[in-house]
N, C-alpha and C positions, 0 to 999 in steps of 0.2 A: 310257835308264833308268840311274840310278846304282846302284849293289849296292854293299850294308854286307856286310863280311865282320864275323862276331861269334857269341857264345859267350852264352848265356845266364845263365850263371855268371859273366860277366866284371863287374865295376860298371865298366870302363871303358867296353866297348860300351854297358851301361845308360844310363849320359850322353846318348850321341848317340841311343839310341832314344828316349831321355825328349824331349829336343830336339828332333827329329822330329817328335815328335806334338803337343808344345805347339806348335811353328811353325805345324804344319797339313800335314805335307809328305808324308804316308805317302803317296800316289802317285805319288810322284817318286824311291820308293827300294825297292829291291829290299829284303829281307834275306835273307842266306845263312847258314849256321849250319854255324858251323867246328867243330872238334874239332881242338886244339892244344894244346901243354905247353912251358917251356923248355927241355926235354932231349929231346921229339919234336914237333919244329916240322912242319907240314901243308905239304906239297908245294904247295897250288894255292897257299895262300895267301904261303909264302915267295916265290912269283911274282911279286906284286903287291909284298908288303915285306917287303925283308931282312932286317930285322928280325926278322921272323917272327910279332909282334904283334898283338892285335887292343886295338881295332877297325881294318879298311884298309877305307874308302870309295872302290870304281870309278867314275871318272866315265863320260858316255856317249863320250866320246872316247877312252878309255882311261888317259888320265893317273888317278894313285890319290892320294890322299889320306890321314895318318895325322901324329899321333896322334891320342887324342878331343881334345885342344883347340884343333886345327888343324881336326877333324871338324867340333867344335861351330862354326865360324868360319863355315865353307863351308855347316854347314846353314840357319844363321842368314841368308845372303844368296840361298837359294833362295824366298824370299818377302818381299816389302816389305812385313810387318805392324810388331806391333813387334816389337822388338830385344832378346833375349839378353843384349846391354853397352847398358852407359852409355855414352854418345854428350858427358859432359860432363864437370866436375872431381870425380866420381867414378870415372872410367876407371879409373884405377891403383888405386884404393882395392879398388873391384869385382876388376879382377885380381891383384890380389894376394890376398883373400879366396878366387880360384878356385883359387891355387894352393896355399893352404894346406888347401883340402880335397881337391886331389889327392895332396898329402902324406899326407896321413891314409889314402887307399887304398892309396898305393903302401908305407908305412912296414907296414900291415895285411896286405898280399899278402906282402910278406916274412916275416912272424912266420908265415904258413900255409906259403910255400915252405920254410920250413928245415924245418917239421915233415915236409910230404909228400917233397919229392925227396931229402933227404940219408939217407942210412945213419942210424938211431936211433945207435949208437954217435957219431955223427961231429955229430950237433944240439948249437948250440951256446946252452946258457939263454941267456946271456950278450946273446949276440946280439939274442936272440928280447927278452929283457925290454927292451934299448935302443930295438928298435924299437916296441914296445908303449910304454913313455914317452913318446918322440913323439906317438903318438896318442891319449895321456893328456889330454898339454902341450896339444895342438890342441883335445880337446874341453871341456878348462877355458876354455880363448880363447873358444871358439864362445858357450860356457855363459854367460857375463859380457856378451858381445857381442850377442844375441839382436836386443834390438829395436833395433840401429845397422845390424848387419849382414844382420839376417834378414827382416827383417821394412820394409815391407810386398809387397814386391818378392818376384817367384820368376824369377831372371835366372841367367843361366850360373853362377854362385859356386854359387846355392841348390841350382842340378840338380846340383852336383860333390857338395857335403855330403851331401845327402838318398843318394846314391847308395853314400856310403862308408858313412853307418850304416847302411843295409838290406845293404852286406855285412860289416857290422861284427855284424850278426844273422845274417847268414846262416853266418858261418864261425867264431862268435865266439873271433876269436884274444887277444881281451882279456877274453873272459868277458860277463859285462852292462856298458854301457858306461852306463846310467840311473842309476843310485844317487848322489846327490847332485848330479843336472844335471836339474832338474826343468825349468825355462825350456826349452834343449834338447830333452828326452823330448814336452814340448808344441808345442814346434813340429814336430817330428818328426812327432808323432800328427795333426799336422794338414794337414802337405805328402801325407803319404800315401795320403789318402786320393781326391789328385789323379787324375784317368784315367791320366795319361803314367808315372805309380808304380803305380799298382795293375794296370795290363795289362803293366808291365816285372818283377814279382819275381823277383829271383834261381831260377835252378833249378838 
């Protein structure tokens, strides 16, 4: 059996549980439910990766797997349905789409880490506002891009997106990210209401 290490709160872990469940693969993977921070990293799971990260995917041989998009690779080839990526001259296009919506989580997890782990004296606006522009930039791109990038398809790119705005709600370090992204808010409103998004919401 494979065991997903992960955190409920995390939208990285959310990827791969989303991915999971659209593949079809829930009885092929354990999940475990870590309790981790970057200043108190969880013993079992720094085991598995030094890092100290989640999501880390055990396989049944023991080799581990990490990060989610190395995750979402490995889940994607535990069943020969269809496929997560594009298989054609889409490839790159689709991946680079995926990573600009992990951009947008990982830019989003920063503007929350300066507020929670730092000393209040020692937060830096500055900082915080830089990373919040990025995740401005990205979801003006996204907003404009809708029906090239989003739409009709729900592949590895769409699970990264849907995943940074439900914790772009959940933590909102930008505040409301809808107002004036109505294209966006609609797609939004409509991946959600997917099983693989609505049994993963942030907690």
């Amino acid at each position: 059996m494979n065991r997903l290490y992960f955190s409920p709160a995390s939208p990285f872990a959310r990827k791969v549980r989303v991915a999971i469940l659209e593949k079809g693969v829930e009885d092929l993977v354990e999940e475990v439910e870590v309790t981790t921070s970057p200043v108190d990293t969880n013993a079992e799971l720094a085991a598995h990766n030094p890092l100290g990260k989640l999501p880390c995917l055990q396989r049944p041989d023991g080799r581990v797997v990490y990060d989610s998009r190395a995750i979402l690779r490995f889940v994607d080839s535990l069943k020969a349905n269809t496929s997560l990526y594009a298989k054609d001259d889409t490839e790159f296009d689709r991946l680079t789409i995926e990573s600009l919506a992990e951009g947008v989580i990982e830019a989003a997890l920063l503007c929350v880490y300066e507020r929670r782990i730092r000393p209040e004296d020692h937060v830096s606006q500055a900082w915080i506002d830089g990373q919040a522009d990025k995740v401005n930039r990205s979801l003006d791109w996204f907003e404009t891009h809708v029906s090239d990038a989003l739409e009709p398809r729900f592949d590895a790119a769409c699970i990264g997106l849907a995943c940074a705005l439900g914790y772009l709600d959940f933590r909102k370090p930008i505040g409301d990210w809808r107002p004036e992204r109505p294209q966006l808010t609609a797609w939004y409103e409509k991946v959600s209401k997917r099983p693989s998004l609505a049994q993963t919401v942030p907690s």
